[in-house]
Gaussian input, Z-matrix of N, CA and C with variables (Angstrom, degrees):
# hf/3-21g

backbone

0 1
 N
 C     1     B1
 C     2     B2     1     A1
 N     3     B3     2     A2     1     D1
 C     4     B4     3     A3     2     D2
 C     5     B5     4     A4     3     D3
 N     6     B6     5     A5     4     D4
 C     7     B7     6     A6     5     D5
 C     8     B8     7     A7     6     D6
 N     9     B9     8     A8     7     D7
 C    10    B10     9     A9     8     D8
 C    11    B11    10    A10     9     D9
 N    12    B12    11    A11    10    D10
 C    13    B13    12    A12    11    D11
 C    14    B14    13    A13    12    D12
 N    15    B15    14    A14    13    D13
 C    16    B16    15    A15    14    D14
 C    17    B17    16    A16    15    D15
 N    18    B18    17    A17    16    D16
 C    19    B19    18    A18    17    D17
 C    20    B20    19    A19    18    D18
 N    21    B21    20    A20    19    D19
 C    22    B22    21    A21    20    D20
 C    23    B23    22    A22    21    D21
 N    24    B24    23    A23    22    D22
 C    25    B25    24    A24    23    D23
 C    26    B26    25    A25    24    D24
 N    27    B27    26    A26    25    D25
 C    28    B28    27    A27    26    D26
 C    29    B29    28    A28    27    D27
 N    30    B30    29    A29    28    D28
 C    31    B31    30    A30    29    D29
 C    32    B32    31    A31    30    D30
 N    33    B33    32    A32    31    D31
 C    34    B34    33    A33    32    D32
 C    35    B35    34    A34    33    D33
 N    36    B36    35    A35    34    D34
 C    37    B37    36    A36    35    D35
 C    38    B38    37    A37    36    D36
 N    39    B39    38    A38    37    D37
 C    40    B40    39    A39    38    D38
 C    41    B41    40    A40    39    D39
 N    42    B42    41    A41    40    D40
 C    43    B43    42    A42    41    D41
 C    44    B44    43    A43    42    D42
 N    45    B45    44    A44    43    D43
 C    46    B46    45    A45    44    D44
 C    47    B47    46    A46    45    D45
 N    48    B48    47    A47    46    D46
 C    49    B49    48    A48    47    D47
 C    50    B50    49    A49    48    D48
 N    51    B51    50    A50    49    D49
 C    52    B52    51    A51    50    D50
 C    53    B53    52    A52    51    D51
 N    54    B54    53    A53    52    D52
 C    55    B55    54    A54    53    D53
 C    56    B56    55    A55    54    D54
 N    57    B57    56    A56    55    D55
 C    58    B58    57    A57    56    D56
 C    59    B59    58    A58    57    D57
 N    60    B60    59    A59    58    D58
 C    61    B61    60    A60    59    D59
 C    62    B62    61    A61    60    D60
 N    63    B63    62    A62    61    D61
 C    64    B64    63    A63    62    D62
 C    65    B65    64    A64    63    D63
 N    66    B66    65    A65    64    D64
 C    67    B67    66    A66    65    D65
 C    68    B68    67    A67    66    D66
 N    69    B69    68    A68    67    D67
 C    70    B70    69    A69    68    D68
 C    71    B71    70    A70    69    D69
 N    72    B72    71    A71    70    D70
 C    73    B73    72    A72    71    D71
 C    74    B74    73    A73    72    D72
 N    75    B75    74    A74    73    D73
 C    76    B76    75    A75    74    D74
 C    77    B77    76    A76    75    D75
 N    78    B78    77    A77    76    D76
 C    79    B79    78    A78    77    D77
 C    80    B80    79    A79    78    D78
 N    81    B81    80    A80    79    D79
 C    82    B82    81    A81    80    D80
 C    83    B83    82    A82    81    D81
 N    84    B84    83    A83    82    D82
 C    85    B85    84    A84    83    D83
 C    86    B86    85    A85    84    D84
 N    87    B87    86    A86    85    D85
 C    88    B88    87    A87    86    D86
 C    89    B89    88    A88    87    D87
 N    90    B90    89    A89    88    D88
 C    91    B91    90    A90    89    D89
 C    92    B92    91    A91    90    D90
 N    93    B93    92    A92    91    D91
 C    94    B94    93    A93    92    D92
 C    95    B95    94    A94    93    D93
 N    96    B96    95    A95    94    D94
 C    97    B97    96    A96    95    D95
 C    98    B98    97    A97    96    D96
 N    99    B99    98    A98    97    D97
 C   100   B100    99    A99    98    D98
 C   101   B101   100   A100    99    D99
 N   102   B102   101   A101   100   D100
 C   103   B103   102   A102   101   D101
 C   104   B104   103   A103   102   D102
 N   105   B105   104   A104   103   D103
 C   106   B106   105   A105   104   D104
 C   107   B107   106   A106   105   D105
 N   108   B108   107   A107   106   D106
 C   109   B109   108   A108   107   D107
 C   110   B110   109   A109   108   D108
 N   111   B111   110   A110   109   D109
 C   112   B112   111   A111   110   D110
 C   113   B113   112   A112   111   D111
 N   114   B114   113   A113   112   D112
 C   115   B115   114   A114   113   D113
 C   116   B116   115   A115   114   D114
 N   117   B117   116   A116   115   D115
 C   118   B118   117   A117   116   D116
 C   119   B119   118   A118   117   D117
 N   120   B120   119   A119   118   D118
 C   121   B121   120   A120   119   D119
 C   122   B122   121   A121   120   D120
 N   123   B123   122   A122   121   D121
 C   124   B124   123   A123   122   D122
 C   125   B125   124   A124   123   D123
 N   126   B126   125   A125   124   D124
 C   127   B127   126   A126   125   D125
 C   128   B128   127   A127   126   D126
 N   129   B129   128   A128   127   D127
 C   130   B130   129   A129   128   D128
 C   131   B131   130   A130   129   D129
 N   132   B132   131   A131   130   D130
 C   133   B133   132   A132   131   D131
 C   134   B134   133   A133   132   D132
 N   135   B135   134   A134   133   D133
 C   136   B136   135   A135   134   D134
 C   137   B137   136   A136   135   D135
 N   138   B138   137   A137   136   D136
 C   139   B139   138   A138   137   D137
 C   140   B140   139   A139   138   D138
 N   141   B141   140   A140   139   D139
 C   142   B142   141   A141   140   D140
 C   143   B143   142   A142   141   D141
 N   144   B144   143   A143   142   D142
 C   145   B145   144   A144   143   D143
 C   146   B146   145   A145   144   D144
 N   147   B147   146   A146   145   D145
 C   148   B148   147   A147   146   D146
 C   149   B149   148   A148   147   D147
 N   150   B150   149   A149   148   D148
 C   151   B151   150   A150   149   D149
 C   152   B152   151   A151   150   D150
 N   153   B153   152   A152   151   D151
 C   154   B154   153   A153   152   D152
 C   155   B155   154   A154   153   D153
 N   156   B156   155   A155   154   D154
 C   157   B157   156   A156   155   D155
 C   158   B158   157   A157   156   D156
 N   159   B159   158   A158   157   D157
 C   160   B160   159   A159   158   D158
 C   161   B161   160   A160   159   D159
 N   162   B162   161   A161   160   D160
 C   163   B163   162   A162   161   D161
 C   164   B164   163   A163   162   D162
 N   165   B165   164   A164   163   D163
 C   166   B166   165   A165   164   D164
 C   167   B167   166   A166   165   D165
 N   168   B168   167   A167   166   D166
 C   169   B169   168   A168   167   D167
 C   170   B170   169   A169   168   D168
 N   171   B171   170   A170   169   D169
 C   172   B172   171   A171   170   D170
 C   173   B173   172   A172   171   D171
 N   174   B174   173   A173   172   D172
 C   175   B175   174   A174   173   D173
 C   176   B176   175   A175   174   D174
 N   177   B177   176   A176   175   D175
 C   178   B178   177   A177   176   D176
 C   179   B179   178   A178   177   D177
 N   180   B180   179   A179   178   D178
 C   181   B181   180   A180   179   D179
 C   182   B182   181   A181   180   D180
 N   183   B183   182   A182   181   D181
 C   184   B184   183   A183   182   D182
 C   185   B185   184   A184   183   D183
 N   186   B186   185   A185   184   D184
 C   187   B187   186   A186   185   D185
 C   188   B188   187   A187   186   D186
 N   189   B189   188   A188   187   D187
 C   190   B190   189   A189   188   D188
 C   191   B191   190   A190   189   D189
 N   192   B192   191   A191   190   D190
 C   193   B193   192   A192   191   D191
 C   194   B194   193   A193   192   D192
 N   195   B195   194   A194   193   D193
 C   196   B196   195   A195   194   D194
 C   197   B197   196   A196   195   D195
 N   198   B198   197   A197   196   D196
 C   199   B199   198   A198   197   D197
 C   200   B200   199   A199   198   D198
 N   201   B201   200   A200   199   D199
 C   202   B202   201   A201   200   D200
 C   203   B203   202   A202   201   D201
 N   204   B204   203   A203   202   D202
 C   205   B205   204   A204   203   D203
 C   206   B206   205   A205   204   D204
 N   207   B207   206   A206   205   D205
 C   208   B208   207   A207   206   D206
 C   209   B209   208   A208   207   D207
 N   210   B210   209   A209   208   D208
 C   211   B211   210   A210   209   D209
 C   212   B212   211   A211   210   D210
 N   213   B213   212   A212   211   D211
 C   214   B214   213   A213   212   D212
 C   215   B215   214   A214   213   D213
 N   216   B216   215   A215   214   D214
 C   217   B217   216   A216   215   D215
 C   218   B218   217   A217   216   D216
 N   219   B219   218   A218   217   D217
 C   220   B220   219   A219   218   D218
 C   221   B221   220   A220   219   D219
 N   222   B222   221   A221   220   D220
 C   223   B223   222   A222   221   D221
 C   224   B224   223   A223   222   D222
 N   225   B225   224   A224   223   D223
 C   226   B226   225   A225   224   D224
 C   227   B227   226   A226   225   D225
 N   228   B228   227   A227   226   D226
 C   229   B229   228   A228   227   D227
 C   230   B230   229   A229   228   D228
 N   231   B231   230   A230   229   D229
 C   232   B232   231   A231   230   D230
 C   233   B233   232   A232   231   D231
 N   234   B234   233   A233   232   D232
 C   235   B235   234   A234   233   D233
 C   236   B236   235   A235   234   D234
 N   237   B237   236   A236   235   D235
 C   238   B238   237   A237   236   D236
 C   239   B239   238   A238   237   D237
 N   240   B240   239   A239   238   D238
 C   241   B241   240   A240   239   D239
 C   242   B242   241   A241   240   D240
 N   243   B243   242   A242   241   D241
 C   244   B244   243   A243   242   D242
 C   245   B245   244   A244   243   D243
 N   246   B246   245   A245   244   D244
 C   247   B247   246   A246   245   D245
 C   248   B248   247   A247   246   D246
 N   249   B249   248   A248   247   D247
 C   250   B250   249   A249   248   D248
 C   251   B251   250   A250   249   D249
 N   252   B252   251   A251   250   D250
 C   253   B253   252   A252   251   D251
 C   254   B254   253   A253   252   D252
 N   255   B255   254   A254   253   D253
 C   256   B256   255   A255   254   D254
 C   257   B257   256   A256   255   D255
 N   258   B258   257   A257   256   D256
 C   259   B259   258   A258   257   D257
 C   260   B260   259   A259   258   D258
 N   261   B261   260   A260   259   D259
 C   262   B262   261   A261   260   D260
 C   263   B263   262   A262   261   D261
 N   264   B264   263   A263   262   D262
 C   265   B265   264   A264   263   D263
 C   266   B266   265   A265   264   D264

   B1=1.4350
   B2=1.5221
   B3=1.1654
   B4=1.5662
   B5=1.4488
   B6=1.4619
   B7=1.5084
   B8=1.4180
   B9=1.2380
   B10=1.5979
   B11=1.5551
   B12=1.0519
   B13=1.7611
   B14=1.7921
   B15=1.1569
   B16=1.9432
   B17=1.1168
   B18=1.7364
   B19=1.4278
   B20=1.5204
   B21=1.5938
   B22=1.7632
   B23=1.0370
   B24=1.5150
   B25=1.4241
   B26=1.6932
   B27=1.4794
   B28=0.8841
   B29=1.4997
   B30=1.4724
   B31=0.9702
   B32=1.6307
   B33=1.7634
   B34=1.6497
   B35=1.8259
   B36=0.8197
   B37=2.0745
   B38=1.1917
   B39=1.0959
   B40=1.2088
   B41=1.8536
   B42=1.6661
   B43=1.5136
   B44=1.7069
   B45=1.5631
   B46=1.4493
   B47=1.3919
   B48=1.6480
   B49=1.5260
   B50=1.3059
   B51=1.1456
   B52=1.0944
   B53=1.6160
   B54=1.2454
   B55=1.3689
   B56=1.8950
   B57=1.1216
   B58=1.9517
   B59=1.2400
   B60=1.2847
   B61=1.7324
   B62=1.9669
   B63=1.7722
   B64=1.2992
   B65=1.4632
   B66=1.6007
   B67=1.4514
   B68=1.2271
   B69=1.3415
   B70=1.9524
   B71=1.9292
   B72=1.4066
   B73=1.2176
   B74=1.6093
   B75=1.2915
   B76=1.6227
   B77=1.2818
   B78=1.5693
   B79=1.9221
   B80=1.4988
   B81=1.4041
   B82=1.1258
   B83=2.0143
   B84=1.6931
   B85=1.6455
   B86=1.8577
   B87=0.9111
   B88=1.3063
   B89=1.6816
   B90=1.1041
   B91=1.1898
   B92=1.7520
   B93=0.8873
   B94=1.6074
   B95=1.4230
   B96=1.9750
   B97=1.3221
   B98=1.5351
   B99=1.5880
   B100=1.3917
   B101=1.8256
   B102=0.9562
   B103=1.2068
   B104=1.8701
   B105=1.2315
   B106=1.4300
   B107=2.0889
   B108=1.1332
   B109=1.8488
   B110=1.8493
   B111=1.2134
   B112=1.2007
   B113=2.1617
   B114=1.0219
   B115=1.3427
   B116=1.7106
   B117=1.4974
   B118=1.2952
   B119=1.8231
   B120=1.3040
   B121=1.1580
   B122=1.7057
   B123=1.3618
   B124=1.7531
   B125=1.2389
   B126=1.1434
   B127=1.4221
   B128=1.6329
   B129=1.4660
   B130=1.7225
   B131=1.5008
   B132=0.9105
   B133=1.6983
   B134=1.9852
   B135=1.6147
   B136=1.5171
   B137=1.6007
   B138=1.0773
   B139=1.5445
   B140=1.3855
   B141=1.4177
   B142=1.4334
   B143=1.1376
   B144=1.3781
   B145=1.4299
   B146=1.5608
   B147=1.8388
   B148=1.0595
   B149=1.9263
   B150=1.5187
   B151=1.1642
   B152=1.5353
   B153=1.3212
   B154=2.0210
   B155=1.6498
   B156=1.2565
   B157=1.4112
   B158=1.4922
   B159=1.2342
   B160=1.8039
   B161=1.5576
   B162=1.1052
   B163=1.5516
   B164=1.4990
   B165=1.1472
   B166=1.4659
   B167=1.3645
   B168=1.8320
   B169=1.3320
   B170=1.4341
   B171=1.5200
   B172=1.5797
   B173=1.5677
   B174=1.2304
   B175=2.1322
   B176=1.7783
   B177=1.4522
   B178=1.5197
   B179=1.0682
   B180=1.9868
   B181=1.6121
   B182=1.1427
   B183=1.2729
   B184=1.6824
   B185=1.5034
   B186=1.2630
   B187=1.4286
   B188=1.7228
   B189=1.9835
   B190=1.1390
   B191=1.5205
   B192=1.5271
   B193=1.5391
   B194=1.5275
   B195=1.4915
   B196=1.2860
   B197=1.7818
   B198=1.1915
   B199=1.9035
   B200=1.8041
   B201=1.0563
   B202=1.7566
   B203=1.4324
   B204=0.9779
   B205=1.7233
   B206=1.4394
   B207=1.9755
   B208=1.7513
   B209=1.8037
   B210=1.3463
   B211=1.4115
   B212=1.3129
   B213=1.5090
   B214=1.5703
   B215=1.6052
   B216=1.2395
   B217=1.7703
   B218=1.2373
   B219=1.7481
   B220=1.3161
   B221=1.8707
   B222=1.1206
   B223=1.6358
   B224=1.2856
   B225=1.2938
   B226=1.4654
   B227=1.4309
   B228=1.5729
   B229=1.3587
   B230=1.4216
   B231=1.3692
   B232=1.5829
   B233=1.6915
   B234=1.3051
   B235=1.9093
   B236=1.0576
   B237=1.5656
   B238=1.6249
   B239=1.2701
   B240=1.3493
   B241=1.1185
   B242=1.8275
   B243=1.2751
   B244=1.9118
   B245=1.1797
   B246=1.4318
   B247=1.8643
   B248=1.7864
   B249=1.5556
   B250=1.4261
   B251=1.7212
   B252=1.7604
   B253=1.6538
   B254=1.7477
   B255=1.3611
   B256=1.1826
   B257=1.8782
   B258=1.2077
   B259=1.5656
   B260=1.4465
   B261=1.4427
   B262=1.6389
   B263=1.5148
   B264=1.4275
   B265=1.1411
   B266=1.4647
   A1=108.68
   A2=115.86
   A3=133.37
   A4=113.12
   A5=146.84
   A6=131.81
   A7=122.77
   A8=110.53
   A9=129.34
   A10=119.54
   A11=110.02
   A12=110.06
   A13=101.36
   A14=98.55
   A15=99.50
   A16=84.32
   A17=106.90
   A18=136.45
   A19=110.05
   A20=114.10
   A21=111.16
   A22=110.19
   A23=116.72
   A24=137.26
   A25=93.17
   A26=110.86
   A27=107.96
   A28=142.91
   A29=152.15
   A30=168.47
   A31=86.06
   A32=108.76
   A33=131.95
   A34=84.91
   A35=127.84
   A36=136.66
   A37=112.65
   A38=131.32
   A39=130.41
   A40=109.36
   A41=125.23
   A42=142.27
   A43=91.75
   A44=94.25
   A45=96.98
   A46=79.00
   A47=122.58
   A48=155.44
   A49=118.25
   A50=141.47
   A51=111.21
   A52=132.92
   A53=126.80
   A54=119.53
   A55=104.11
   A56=105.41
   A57=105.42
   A58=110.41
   A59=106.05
   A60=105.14
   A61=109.22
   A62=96.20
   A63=101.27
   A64=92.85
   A65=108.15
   A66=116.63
   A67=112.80
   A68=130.19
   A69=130.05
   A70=94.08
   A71=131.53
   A72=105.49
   A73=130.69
   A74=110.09
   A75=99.90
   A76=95.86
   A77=115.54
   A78=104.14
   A79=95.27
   A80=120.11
   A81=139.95
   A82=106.29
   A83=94.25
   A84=96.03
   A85=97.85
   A86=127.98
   A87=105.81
   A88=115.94
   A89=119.57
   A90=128.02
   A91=121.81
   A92=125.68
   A93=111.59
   A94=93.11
   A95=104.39
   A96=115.40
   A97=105.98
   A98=132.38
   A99=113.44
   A100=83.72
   A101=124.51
   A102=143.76
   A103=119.59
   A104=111.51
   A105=101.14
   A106=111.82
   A107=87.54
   A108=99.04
   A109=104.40
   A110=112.00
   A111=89.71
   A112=79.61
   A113=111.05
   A114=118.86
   A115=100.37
   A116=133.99
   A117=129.27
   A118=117.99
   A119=106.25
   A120=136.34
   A121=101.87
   A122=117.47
   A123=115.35
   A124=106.46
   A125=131.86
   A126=131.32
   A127=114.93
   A128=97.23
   A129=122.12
   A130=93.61
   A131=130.71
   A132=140.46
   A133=92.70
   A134=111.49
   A135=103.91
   A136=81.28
   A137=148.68
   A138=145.47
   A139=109.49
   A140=129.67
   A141=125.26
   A142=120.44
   A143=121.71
   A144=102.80
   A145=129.01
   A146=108.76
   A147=112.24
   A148=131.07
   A149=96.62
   A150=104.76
   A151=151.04
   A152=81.90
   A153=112.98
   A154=72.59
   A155=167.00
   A156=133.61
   A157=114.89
   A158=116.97
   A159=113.09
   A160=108.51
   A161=136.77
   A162=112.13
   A163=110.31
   A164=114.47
   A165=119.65
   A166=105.73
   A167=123.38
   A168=136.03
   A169=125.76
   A170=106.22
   A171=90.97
   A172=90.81
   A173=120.34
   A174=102.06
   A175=109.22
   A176=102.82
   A177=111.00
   A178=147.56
   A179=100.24
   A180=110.57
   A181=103.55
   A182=116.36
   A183=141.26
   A184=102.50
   A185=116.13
   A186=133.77
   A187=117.59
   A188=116.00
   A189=105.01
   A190=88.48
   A191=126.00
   A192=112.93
   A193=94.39
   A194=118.57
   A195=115.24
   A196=105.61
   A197=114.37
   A198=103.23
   A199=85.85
   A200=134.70
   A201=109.21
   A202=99.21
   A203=138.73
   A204=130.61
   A205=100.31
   A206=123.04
   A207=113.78
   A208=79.26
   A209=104.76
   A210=105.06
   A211=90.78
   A212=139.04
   A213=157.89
   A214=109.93
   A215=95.57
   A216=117.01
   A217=111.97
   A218=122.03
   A219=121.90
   A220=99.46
   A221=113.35
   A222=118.36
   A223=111.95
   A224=107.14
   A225=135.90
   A226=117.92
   A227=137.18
   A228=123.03
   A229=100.61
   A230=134.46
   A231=123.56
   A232=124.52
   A233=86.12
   A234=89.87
   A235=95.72
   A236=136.12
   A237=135.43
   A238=110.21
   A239=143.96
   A240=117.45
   A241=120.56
   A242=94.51
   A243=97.48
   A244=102.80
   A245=128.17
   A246=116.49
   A247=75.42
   A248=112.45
   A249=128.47
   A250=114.20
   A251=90.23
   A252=106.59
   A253=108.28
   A254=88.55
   A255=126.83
   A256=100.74
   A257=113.06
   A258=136.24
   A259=102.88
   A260=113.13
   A261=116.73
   A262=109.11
   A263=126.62
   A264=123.63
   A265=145.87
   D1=132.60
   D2=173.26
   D3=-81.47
   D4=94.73
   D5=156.11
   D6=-69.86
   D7=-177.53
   D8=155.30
   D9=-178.29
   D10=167.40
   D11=-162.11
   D12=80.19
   D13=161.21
   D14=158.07
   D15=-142.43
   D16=168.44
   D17=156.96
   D18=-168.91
   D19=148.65
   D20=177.00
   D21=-63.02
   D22=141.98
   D23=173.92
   D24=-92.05
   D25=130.18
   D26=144.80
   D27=-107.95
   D28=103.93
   D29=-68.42
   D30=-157.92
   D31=138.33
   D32=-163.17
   D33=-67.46
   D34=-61.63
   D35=174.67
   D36=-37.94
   D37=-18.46
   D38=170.10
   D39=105.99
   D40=-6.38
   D41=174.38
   D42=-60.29
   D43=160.23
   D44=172.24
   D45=-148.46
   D46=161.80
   D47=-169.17
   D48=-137.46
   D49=135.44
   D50=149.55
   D51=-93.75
   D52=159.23
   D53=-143.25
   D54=-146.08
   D55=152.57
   D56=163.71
   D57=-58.24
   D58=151.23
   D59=174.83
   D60=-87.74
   D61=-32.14
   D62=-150.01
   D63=-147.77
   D64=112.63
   D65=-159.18
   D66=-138.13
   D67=158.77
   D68=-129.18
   D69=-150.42
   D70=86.48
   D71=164.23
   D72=-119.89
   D73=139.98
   D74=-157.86
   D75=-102.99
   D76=133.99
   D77=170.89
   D78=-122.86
   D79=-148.64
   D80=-174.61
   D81=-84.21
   D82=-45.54
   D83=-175.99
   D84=-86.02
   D85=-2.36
   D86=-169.72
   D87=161.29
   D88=-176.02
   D89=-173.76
   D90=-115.45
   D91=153.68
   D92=-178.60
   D93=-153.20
   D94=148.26
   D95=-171.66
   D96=-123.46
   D97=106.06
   D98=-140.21
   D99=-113.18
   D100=126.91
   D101=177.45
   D102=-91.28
   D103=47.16
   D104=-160.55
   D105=-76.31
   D106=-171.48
   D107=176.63
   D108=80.34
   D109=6.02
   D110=-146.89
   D111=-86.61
   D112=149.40
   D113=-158.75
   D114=-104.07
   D115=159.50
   D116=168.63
   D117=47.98
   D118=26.26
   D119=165.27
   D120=49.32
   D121=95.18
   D122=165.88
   D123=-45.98
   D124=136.43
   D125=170.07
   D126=-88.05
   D127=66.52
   D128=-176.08
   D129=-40.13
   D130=-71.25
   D131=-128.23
   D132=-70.23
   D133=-57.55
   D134=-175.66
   D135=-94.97
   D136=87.45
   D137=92.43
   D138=-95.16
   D139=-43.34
   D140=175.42
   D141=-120.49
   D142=24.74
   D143=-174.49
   D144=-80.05
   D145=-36.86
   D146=156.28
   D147=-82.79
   D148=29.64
   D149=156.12
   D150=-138.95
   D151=20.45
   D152=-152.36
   D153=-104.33
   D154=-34.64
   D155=-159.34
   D156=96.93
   D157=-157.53
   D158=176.61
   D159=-68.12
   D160=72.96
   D161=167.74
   D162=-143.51
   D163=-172.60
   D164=-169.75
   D165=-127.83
   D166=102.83
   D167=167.57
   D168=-93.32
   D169=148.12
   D170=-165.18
   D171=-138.41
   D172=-131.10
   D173=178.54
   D174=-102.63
   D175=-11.53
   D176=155.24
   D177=-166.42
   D178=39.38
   D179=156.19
   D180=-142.17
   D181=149.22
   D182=169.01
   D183=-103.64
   D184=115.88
   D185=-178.75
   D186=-128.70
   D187=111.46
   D188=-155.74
   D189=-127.45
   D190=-142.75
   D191=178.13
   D192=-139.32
   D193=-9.87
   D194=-162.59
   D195=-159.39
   D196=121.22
   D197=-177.79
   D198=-56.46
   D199=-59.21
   D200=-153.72
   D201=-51.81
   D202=-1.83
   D203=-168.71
   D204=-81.92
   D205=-26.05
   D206=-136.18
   D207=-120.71
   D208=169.05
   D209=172.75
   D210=-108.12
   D211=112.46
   D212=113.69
   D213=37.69
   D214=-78.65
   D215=176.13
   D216=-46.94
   D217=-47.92
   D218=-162.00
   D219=-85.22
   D220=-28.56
   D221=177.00
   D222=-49.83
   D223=-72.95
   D224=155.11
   D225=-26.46
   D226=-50.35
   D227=167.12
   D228=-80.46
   D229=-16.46
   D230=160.68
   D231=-52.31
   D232=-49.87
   D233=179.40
   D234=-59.13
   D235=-88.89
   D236=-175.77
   D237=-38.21
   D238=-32.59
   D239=168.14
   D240=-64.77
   D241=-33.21
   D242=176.27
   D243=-75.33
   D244=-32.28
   D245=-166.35
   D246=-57.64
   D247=-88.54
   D248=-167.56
   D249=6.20
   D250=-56.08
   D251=-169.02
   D252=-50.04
   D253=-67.22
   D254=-172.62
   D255=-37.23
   D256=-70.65
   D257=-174.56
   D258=-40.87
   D259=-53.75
   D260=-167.35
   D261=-90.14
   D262=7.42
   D263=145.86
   D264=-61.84

C-alpha cells in the first residue's frame, strides 16, 4: 500500500499511531482508494455511491477493478471531501 498526507490514528484502547491519510492499493482483483482520518464517520457510501460507477464503497474505501469502471470527478470530490473531513477535526 502507497500513503500520503499523515494524521493520528486513533485506536478503540485508547493508543494513537500515526498513519496515511490517503492510501492507493493495487492487487491482482482490483484497486482500492483508502480514505482514512476521516472522524465521526463521512457517510462515503450515500454521498457517492450512486455515482462513483462499478465499485464497492464502504465509510472509507472505494474499491473498483478498473479506473474506466469509476467516474474520476466523483473520486476526486470524495478524496477532498475526506481530506476536508478529516482536517477540521
Amino acid at each position: 500500500m502507497k500513503g500520503d498526507g499523515s494524521y493520528q490514528h486513533h485506536f478503540a484502547k485508547g493508543k494513537t499511531a500515526p498513519m496515511f491519510q490517503i492510501g492507493l492499493t493495487a492487487k491482482t482483483n482490483g484497486i482500492s482508494i483508502h480514505i482514512m482520518g476521516i472522524r465521526q464517520k463521512l457517510d462515503l457510501p450515500n454521498l457517492i455511491f450512486h455515482q462513483i460507477g462499478k465499485a464497492n464503497v464502504s465509510s472509507y474505501c472505494i474499491q473498483f477493478k478498473r479506473v474506466q469502471d469509476i467516474n474520476l470527478d466523483v473520486l476526486k470530490t470524495a478524496i477532498v471531501k475526506g481530506v476536508e473531513v478529516s482536517s477540521n477535526n
